[in-house]
C-alpha positions, 0 to 999 in steps of 0.5 A: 457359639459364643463363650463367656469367661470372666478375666480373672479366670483366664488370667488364673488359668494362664498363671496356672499353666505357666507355673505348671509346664514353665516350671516357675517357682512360687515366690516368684508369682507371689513377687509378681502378684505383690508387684501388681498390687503395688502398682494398683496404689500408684498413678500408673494404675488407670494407665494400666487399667485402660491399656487392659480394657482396651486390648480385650475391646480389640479381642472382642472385635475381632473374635465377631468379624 
């Protein structure tokens, strides 16, 4: 069976729960999100962006083996 989630609905779904059961305070996501767009303006954003496709490639190989 093969199931297809889109990213950002994974990442949603986990920020989610960590909120929910870590008991994290909002302005503390809201920090970190504004941190992550603040990181998308500088030169460490194709670094982060290839590091991410790069880890959900070796997922993805894994899962079919």
């Amino acid at each position: 069976m093969h199931v297809s989630l889109p990213l950002i609905l994974v990442l949603a779904l986990a920020a989610w729960l960590i909120v929910r059961h870590l008991r994290l305070r909002w302005w503390a996501v809201a920090a970190l999100v504004l941190l992550g767009f603040y990181l998308a303006g500088t030169t460490a954003a194709p670094l982060i962006d290839n590091t991410t496709r790069n880890g959900i490639d070796i997922i993805n190989q894994t899962g079919t083996k």
